[in-house]
C-alpha positions in Angstrom: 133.2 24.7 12.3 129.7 23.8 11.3 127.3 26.8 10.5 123.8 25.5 11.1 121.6 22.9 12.7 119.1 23.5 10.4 118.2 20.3 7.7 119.3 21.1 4.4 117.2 19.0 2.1 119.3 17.6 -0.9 117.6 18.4 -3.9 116.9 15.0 -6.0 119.3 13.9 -8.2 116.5 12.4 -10.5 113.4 14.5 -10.8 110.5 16.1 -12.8 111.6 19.6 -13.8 109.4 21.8 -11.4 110.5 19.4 -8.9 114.1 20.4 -9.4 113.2 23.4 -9.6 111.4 24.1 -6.9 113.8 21.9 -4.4 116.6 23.9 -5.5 115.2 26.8 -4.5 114.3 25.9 -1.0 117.6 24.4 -0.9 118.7 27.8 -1.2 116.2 29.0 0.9 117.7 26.9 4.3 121.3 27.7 3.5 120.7 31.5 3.5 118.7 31.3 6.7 121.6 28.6 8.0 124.0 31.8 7.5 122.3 33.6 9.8 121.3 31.0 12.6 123.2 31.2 16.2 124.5 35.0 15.5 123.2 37.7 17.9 121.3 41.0 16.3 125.2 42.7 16.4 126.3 40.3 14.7 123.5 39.9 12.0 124.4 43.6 11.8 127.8 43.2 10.9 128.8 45.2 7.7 130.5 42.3 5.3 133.9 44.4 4.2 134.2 48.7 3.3 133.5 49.9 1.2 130.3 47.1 1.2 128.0 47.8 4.0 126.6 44.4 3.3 125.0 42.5 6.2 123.0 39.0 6.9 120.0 41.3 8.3 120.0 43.0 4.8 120.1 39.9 3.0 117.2 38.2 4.7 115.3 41.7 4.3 116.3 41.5 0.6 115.2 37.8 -0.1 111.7 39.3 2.1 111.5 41.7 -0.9 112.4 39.8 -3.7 109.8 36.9 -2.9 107.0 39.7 -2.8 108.8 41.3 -6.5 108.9 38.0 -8.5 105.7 35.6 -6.8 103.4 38.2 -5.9 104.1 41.5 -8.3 105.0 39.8 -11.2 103.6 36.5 -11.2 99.9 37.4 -9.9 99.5 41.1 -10.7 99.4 41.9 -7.2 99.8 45.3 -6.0 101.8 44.6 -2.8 103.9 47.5 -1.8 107.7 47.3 -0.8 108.3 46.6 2.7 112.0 47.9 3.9 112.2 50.2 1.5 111.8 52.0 -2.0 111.5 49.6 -4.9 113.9 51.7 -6.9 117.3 51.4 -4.9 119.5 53.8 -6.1 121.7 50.3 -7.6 119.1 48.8 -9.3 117.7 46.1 -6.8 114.6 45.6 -5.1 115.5 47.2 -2.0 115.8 45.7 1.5 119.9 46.0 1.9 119.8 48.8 4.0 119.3 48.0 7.7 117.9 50.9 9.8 118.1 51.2 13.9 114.8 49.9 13.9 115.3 46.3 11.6 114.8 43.3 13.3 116.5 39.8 12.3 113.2 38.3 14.3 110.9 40.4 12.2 112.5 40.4 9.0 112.9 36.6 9.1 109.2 36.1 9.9 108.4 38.3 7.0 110.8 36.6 4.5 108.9 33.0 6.0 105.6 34.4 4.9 106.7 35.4 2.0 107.7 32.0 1.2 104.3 30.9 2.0 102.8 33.4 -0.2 104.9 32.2 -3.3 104.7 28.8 -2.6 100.8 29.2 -2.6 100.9 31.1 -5.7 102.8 28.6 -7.7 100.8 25.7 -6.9 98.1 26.0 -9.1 100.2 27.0 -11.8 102.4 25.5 -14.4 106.3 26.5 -15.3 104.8 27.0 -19.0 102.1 30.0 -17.2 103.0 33.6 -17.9 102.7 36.9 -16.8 103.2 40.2 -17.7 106.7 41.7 -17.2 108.6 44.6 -18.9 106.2 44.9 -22.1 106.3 40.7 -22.7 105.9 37.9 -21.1 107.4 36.0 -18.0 107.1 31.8 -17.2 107.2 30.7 -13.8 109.9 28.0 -15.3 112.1 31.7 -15.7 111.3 33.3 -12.6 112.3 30.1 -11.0 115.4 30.1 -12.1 116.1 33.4 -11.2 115.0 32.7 -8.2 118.0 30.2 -7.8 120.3 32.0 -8.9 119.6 35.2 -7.2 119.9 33.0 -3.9 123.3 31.2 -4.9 124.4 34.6 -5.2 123.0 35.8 -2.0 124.3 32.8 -0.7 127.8 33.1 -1.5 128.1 36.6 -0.1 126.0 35.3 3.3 129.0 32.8 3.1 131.5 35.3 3.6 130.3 37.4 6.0 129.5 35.2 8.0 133.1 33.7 7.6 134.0 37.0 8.4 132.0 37.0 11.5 132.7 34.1 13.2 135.2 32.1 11.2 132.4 29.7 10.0 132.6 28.5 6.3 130.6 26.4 3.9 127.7 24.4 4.7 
């Protein structure tokens, strides 16, 4: 069973580096929002397995966050304050996991879709060799890129399984 009718652009197999770099991450991008698209707000709800209380609505909220952490906080200095909740979760991450009576797939997603738009707008007039302040030295956009990636792949895979979980669909 298919997941998604959303496009999921290939990244190229022969590119520039920021052009890898930057398709992978959209590519990543569409796939977590792909996890989530056709499921109801019950479902987005849906705790992955216990002890995890792990949901597609937490991990959209927690992309939301991590887009504002890494293209707005670190990369341009801006003070932008956390939006679902404290920026030191009690495990370390940037917040956003925990869904509350009141979250909303329709509102998180829009957030987590201007967020994009903010990053993308702040990288454009920068190169992956410009650096920023983080943790008493320096950060390139080349690194936060790839951390980027990475922290979606792994976002990814556990969207995979819930929503395997949820409905039975896989992959994609």
């Amino acid at each position: 069973m298919g997941v998604t009718s959303l496009e999921r652009p290939m990244p190229p197999l022969n590119a520039d580096e920021r052009t890898t770099l930057e398709n992978w991450l959209d590519f990543y991008r569409v796939t977590l929002a792909s996890k989530c698209e056709g499921l109801d707000d019950e479902q987005l709800r849906a705790a992955s397995v216990p002890p995890s209380a792990l949901t597609l609505l937490g991990l959209v909220q927690h992309a939301a966050e991590v887009e504002r952490n890494w293209f707005r906080r670190v990369l341009t200095g801006e003070d932008a304050p956390p939006i679902f909740g404290p920026r030191d979760h009690p495990e370390g991450h940037e917040g956003g996991f925990d869904v509350t009576p009141q979250s909303s797939y329709r509102v998180a997603a829009q957030i987590w879709q201007d967020e994009i738009g903010h990053a993308r707008t702040n990288c454009a007039s920068r190169s992956l060799d410009d650096t920023s302040p983080f943790v008493g030295g320096e950060v390139s956009l080349r690194w936060i890129y790839t951390h980027m990636i990475a922290e979606y792949a792994r976002h990814c895979g556990h969207a995979d399984l819930i929503r395997e979980r949820i409905d039975g669909a896989a992959g994609v």
